[in-house]
PAFIMI-720932 format. One record per residue (C-alpha): residue number from 1; residue in one letter; z, x, y. Coordinates in steps of 0.2 Angstrom, whole numbers. Each point is the difference from the previous one (the first is absolute). Layout:
// residues N
> NUM  a  Z  X  Y
...
//
This chain:
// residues 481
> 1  x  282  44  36
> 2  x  -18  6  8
> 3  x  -9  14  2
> 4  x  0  6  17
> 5  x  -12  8  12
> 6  x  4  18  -6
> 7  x  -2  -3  -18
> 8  x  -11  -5  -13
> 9  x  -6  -15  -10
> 10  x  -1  -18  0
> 11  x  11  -11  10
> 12  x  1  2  17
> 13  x  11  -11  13
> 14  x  1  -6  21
> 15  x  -21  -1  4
> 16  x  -8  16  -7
> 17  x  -17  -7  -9
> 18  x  1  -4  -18
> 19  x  -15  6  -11
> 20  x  -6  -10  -14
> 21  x  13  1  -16
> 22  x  -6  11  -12
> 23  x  -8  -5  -17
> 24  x  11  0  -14
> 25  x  -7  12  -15
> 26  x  10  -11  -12
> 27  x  -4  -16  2
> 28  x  -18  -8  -3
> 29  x  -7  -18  5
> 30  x  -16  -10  -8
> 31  x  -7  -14  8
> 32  x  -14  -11  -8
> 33  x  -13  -9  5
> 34  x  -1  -18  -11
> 35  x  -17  6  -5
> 36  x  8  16  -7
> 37  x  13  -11  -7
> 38  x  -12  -9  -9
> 39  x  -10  16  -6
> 40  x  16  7  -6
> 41  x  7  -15  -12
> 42  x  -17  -2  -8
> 43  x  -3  21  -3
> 44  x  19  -5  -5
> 45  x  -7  -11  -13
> 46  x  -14  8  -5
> 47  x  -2  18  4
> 48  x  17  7  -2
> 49  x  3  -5  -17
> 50  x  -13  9  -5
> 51  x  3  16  9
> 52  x  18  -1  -4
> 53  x  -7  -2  -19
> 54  x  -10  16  1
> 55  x  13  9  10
> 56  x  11  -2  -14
> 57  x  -11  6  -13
> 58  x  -5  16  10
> 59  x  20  4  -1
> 60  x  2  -5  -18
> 61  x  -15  11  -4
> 62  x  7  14  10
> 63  x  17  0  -9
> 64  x  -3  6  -17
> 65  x  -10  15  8
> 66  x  15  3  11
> 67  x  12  -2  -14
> 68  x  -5  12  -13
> 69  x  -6  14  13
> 70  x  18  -2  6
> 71  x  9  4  -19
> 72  x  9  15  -3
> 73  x  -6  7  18
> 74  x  14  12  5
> 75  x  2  10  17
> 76  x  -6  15  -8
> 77  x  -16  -8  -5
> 78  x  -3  -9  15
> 79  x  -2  14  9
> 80  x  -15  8  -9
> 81  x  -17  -4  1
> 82  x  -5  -17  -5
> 83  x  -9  1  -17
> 84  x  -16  -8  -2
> 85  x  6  -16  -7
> 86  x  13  -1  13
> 87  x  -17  2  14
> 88  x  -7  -13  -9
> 89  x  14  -14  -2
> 90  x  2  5  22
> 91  x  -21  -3  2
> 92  x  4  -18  -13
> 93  x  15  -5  11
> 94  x  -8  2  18
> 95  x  -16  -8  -6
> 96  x  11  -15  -6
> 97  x  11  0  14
> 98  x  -14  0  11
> 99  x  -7  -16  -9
> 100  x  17  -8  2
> 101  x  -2  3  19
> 102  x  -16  -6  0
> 103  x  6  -16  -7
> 104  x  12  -1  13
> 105  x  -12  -2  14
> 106  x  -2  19  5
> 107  x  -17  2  -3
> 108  x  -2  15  11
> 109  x  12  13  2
> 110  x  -8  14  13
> 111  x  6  17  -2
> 112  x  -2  11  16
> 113  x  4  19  0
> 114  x  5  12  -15
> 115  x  14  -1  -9
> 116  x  9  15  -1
> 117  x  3  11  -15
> 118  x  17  1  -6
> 119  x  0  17  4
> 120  x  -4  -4  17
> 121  x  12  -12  3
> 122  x  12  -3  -13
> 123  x  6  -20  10
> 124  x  -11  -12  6
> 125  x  11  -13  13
> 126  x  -8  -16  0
> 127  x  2  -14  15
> 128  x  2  -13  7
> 129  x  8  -6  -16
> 130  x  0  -20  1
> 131  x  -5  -8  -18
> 132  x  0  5  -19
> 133  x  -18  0  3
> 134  x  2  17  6
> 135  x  4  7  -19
> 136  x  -21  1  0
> 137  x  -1  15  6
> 138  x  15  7  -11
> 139  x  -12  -9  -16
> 140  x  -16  10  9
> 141  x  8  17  -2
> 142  x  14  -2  -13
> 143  x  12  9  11
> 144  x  18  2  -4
> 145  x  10  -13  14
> 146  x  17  -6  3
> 147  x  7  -13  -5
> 148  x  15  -10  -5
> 149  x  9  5  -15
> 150  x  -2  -20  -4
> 151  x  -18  0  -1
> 152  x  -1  9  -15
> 153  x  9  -18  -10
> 154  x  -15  -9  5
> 155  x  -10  -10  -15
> 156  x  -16  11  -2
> 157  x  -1  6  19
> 158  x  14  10  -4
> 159  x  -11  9  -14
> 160  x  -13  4  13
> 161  x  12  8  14
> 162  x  8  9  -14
> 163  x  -18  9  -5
> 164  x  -2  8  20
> 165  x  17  8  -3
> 166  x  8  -6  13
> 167  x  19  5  9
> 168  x  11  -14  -2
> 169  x  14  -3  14
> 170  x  12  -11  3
> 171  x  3  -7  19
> 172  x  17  -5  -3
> 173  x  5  17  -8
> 174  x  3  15  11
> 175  x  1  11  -17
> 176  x  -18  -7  -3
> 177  x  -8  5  18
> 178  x  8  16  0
> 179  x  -8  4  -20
> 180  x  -16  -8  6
> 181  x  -2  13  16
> 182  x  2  12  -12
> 183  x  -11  -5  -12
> 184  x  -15  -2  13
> 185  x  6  18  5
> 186  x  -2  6  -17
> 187  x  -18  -9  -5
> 188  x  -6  6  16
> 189  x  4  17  1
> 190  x  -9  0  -18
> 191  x  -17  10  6
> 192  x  -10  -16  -6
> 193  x  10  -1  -17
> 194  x  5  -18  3
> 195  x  -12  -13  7
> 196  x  1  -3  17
> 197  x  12  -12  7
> 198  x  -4  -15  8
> 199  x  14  -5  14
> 200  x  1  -16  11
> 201  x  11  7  12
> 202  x  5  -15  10
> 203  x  8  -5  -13
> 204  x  0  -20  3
> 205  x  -17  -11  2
> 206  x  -8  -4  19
> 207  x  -9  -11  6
> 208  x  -11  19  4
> 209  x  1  -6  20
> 210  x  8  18  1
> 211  x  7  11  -10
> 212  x  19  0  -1
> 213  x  11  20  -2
> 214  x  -4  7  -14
> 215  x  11  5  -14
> 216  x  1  20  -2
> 217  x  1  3  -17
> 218  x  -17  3  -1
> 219  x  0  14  12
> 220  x  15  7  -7
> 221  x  -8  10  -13
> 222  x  -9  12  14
> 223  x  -16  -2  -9
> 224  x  -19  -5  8
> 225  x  0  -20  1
> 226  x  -17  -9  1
> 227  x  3  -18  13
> 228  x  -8  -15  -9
> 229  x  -5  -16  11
> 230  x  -1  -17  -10
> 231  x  -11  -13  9
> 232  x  -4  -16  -3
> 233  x  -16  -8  10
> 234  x  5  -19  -3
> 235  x  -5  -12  12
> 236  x  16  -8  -4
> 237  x  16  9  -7
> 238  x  4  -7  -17
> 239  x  3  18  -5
> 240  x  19  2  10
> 241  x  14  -3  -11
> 242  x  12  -2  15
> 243  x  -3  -16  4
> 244  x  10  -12  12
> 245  x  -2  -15  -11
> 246  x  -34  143  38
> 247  x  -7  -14  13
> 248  x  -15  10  7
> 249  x  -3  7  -15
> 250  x  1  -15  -13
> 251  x  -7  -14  15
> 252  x  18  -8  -6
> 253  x  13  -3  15
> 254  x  20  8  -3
> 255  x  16  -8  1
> 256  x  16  6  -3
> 257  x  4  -14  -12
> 258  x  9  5  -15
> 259  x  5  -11  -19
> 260  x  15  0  7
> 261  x  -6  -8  17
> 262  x  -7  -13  -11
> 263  x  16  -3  -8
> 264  x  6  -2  16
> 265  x  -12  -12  6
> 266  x  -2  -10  -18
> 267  x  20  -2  0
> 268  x  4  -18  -6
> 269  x  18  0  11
> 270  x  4  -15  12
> 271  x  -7  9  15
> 272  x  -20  5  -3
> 273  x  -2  13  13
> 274  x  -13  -7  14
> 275  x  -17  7  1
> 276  x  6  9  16
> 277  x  15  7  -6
> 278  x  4  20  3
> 279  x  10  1  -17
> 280  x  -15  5  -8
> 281  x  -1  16  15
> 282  x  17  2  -1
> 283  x  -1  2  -20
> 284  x  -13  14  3
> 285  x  12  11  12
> 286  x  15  -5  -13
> 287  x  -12  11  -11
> 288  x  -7  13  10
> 289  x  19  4  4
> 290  x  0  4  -18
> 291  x  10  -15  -6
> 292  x  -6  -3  -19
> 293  x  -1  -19  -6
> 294  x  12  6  -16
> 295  x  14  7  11
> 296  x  0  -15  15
> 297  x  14  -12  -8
> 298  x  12  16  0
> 299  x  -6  4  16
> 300  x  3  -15  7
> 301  x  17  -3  -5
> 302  x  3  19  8
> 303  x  -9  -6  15
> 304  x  13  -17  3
> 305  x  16  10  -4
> 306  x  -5  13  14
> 307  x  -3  -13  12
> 308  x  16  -10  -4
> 309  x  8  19  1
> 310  x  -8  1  19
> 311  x  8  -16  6
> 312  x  -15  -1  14
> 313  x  -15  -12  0
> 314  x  -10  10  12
> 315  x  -5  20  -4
> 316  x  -16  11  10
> 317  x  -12  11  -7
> 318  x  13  16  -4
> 319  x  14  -12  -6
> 320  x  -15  -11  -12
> 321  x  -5  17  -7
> 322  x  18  8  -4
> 323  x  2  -20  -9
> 324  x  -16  4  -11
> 325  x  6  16  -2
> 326  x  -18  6  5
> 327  x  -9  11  13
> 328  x  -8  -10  16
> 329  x  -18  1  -4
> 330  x  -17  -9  4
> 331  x  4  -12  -13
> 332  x  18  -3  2
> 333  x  -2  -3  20
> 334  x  -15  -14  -7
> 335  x  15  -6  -10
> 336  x  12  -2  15
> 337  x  -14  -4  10
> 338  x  -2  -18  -10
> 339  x  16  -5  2
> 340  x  2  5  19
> 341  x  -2  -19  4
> 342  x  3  2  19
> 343  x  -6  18  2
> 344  x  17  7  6
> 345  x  3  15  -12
> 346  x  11  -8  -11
> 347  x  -3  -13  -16
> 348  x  13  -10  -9
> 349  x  5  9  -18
> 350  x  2  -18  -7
> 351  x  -19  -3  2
> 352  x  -4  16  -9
> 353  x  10  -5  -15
> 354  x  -6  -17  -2
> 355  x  -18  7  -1
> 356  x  2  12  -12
> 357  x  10  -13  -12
> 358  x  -17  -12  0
> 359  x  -11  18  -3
> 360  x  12  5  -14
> 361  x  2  -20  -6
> 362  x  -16  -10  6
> 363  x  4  -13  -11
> 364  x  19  -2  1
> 365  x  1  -12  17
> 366  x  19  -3  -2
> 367  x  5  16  -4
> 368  x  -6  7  15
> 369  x  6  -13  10
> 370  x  18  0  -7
> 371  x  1  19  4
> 372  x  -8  -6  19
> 373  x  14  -12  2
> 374  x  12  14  -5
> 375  x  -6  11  11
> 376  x  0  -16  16
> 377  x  14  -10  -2
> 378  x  15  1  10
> 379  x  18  1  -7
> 380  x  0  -17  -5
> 381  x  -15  5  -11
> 382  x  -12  -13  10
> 383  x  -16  4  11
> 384  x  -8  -8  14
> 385  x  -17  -9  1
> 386  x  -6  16  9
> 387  x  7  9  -12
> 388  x  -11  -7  -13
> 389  x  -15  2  9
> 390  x  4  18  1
> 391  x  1  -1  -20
> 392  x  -17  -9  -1
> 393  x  -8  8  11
> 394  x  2  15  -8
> 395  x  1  -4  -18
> 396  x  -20  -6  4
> 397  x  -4  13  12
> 398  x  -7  -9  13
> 399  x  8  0  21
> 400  x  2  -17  3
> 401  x  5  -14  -11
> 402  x  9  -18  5
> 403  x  15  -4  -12
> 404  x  6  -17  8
> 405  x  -5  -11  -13
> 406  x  5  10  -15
> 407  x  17  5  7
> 408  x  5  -18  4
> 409  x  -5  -6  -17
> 410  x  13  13  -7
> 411  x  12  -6  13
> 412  x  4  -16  -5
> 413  x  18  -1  8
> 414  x  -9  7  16
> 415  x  13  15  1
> 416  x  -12  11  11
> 417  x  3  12  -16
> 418  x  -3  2  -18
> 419  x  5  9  -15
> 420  x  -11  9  -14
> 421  x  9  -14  -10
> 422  x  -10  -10  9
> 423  x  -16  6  1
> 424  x  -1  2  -18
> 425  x  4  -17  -4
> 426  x  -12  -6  14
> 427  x  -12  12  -10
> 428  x  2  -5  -16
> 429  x  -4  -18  4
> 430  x  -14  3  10
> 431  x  -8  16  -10
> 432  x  -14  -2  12
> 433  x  9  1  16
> 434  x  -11  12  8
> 435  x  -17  -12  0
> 436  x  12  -14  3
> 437  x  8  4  16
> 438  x  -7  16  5
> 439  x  -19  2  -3
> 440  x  -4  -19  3
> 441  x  12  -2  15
> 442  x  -7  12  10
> 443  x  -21  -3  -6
> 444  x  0  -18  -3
> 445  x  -1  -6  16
> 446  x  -16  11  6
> 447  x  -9  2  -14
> 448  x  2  -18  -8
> 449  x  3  7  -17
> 450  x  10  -7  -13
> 451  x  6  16  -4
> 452  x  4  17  8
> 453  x  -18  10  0
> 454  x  13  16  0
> 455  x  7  -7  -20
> 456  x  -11  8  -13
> 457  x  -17  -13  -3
> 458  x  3  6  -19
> 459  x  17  -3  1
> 460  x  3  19  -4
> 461  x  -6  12  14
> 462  x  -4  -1  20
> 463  x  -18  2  2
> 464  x  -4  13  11
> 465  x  -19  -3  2
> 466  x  -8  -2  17
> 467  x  -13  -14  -7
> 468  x  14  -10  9
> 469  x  9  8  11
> 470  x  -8  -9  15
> 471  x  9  -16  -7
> 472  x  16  10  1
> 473  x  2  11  14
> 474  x  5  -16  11
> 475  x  16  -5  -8
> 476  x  3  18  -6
> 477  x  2  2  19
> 478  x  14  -13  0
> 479  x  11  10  -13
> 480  x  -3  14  7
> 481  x  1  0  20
//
């Protein structure tokens, strides 16, 4: 699988000139000095207790303010005007709040610009999202936000989310999302009866090097939306909570990254993606075809029947749209264009399939394999080394990949062919196989690493940064040409 010269995205093939890898939005390295190691155990030992101490406090002050002007409120009193007790307990509450903040090293906290009314602008979208630190602007205003319905169980906090009025939702309920769009729809369209809503529309954390699609609840409503930019000045980012152990407009860069590319990316299967893989591009056109995350396992299992139904490996443009049952397009013609591995009009069906099985189950290596093999082996139901190569290959998303050593540890007989039987013993005695005789097998040698520089460094997620791509682009060259 590559992208070729007609195409879009990240993995290219042959001798076309690689760009630096793109930085990962969801994955975010500190490195320490020992001097700043020191500072840090004895603030550790002598600062942060009492910080922490006075944070507390703040909360535990706050609570019983939040929890009786939270009693017997119903919907139809919580959009009147706020009585002049309720404005008093809100002015109490940010003031202690603000000390709690205070006490957590943010000792100023710049405002620049004019907050709308709430007739102006009935949803304020707040980004980069990348720490619960960002909840200091939603303690500044009191805004209503989103959040999860679980929040609300939590020991005091819980109180204090419960005051703004919150909507509740449920990621892993579709019933939930649907009632929650509504419900933004409804408060919105209020003429200022509601306070406004406060929305994070990336709806994951970043590392705030970009910022990843947004969600579109918060537009759905049709109603004025005022952007919000969250900066933090730090020297040193110990604000990111993704740690690995519009642009003009906002001075912010784009990407088309979405939560459920960082699914993708964060997926804790047997095969981590590369930092150059086109998975991650291929994800984005599986959804600007208008494929929805809910609906991809069923459309998956649609997808493989038809193509055991066309009994050919090999399809074109007209014949991969009639497959997909969509129109050529832009998008779709980027779609066949990544899989175009030779530039010859026509792509193998297979490759498509195995693709859209990691995107649907990132973290489910075997699964997709065992369909891979399904889809490779002859009648005897066994495939070749190249055959495999073609699975990996694809399954990581990268063009070239050398499958020597891993497909003569499987074949211990030294058949010249193996079964998914096989593999999946091989596999579940080497869990790691991919850093064993893939990643270090083909980076060992040049890079003199003990480990594959391609394997997670957290042991979770490629890092895409460009700090170090210089130390990459050398092997990556060997995998890929």
């Amino acid at each position: 699988m590559k992208l070729s010269s007609r195409g879009r995205g990240c993995c290219t093939g042959g001798s076309r000139e690689r760009g630096p890898p793109p930085r990962s939005p969801f994955v975010h390295q500190l490195r320490f000095s020992p001097l700043q190691k020191a500072k840090i155990a004895f603030m550790t030992l002598t600062l942060f207790p009492i910080r922490l101490f006075f944070a507390a406090f703040m909360m535990l002050l706050a609570w019983p303010f939040a929890f009786i002007a939270s009693m017997g409120s119903d919907e139809q009193e919580l959009e009147k005007p706020l009585s002049w007790w309720r404005k008093i307990v809100d002015i109490l509450l940010k003031a202690i709040m603000r000390m709690m903040w205070l006490a957590g090293g943010f000792h100023w906290i710049n405002v620049k610009g004019r907050r709308a009314l709430p007739a102006e602008a009935a949803i304020l979208t707040v980004a980069p999202h990348s720490s619960y630190f960002d909840a200091i602007p939603v303690t500044m205003t009191f805004a209503s936000i989103v959040m999860k319905a679980e929040s609300k169980d939590i020991p005091v906090w819980g109180t204090l989310i419960k005051y703004i009025r919150p909507v509740f939702v449920s990621r892993s309920d579709q019933d939930s999302r649907r009632k929650t769009v509504e419900e933004i729809k409804r408060r919105a369209q209020s003429d200022g009866k509601w306070p406004q809503i406060m929305i994070f529309p990336e709806g994951t954390c970043t590392n705030r090097s970009c910022l990843i699609t947004f969600k579109p609840g918060a537009f759905i409503p049709g109603v004025p939306v005022q952007p919000v930019v969250l900066r933090y000045p730090n020297k040193l980012d110990t604000i990111t909570w993704t740690w690995q152990g519009p642009g003009a407009a906002l001075g912010v860069p784009v990407t088309d990254y979405t939560f459920e590319d960082c699914q993708l990316a964060l997926a804790e299967g047997q095969l981590r993606l590369p930092s150059d893989t086109c998975l991650l591009e291929f994800a984005k056109l599986v959804r600007s075809l208008g494929l929805k995350p809910e609906t991809l396992e069923d459309d998956l299992d649609k997808y493989t029947a038809s193509a055991m139904e066309m009994k050919k490996e090999k399809v074109d443009l007209k014949e991969f749209s009639a497959y997909l049952e969509f129109p050529v397009s832009q998008t779709l013609e980027s779609m066949f264009a990544l899989f175009d591995e030779n530039e010859d009009g026509v792509i193998d069906i297979r490759e498509f399939i195995i693709a859209l099985s990691v995107v649907c189950k990132p973290s489910k290596t075997l699964e997709t394999i065992q369909l891979a093999f399904q889809l490779y082996q002859s009648e005897g139901g066994t495939v070749t080394e190249e055959d495999l190569g073609n699975i990996l290959k694809t399954a990581m998303g990268v063009s070239q990949i050398d499958v020597t050593h891993l497909f003569r540890a499987v074949d211990e007989e030294e058949k010249g062919k193996i079964t998914y039987d096989d593999f999946y013993t091989f596999a579940v005695l080497h869990p790691h196989f991919a850093e064993e005789y893939l990643y270090t097998d083909q980076m060992g040698a040049e890079s003199g690493l003990e480990t594959s520089s391609l394997s997670a460094p957290n042991g979770i997620c490629t890092d895409f940064s460009p700090d170090n791509s210089a130390d990459r682009r050398k092997p990556l060259q060997k995998k890929l040409n």
